[in-house]
N, C-alpha and C positions, 0 to 999 in steps of 0.2 A: 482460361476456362475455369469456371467454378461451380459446383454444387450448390442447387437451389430447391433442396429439400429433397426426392429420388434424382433429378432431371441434373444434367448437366448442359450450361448455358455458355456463352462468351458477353464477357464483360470488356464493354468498349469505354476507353477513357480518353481525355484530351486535357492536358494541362499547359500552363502557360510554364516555361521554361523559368523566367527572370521572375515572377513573381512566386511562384511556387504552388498555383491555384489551381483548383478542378473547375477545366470549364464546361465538359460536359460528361453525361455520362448515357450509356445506352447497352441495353442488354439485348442479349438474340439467342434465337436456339440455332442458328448458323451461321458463318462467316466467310463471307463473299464481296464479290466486287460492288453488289447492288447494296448489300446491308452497310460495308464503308462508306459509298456514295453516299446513301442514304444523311449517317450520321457525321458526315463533311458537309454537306450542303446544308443539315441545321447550326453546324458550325459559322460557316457562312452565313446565314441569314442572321445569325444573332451578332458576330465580331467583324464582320468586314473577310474579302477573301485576304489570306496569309499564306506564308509560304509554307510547309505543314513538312513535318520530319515525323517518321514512322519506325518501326522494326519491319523485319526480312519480308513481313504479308503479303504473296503478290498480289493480293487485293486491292491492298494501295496504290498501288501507281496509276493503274487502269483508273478507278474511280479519279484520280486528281487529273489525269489526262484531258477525263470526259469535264470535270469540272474547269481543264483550265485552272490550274495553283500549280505553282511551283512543288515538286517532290522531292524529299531527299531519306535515305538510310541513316540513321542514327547512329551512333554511334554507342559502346556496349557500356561503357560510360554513362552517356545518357538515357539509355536503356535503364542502370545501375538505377539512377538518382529520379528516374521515373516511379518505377514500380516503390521506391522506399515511399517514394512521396501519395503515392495510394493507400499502401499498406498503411502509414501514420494515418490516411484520412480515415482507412476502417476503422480502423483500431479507434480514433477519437470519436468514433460514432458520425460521421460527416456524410459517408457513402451508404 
C-alpha cells in the first residue's frame, strides 16, 4: 500500500525473476480477487500464460485458478529481492 497524495492505494507489480524487470504495473484503490485477476490476465495477454509466484494475498490463487496458470507462494527470499527490486525502480525514477 502507498500514499497517493491524501488517498491510500495498492500498488500491484510483476517482475521477471531472471532478468530483473518490471513487467507490469497497476494501481487500485482495493485489492481483491477481481482486481489480481484483472491485472494477471493483462499479464497474459502481453507475455504468454506463465506460471506466476506471489506472496500470502489470497486473492491470488482464486484469480490464477479462474485463469488456469499454475500458483505458487514465494518464498521470503523472493519476497526479499522483489520489493529491493521496485524500490531501486522508484527510486531511479522508472515506476
Amino acid at each position: 500500500m502507498i500514499k497517493a497524495g491524501s488517498v491510500y492505494v495498492w500498488l500491484w507489480v510483476a517482475t521477471e525473476p531472471k532478468d530483473k524487470m518490471i513487467l507490469g504495473i497497476r494501481i487500485s484503490i482495493e485489492r481483491s480477487m477481481l482486481v489480481a485477476e484483472q491485472f494477471i490476465q493483462s499479464l497474459i495477454r502481453k507475455y504468454g500464460k506463465q506460471n506466476i509466484s506471489t506472496d500470502g494475498g489470497t486473492w491470488y490463487p482464486q484469480a490464477c485458478r479462474f485463469l488456469n496458470v499454475e500458483h505458487h507462494i514465494h518464498s521470503s527470499i523472493e519476497k526479499s529481492f522483489i520489493e529491493r527490486t521496485i524500490r531501486a525502480s522508484i527510486d531511479n525514477g522508472l515506476v
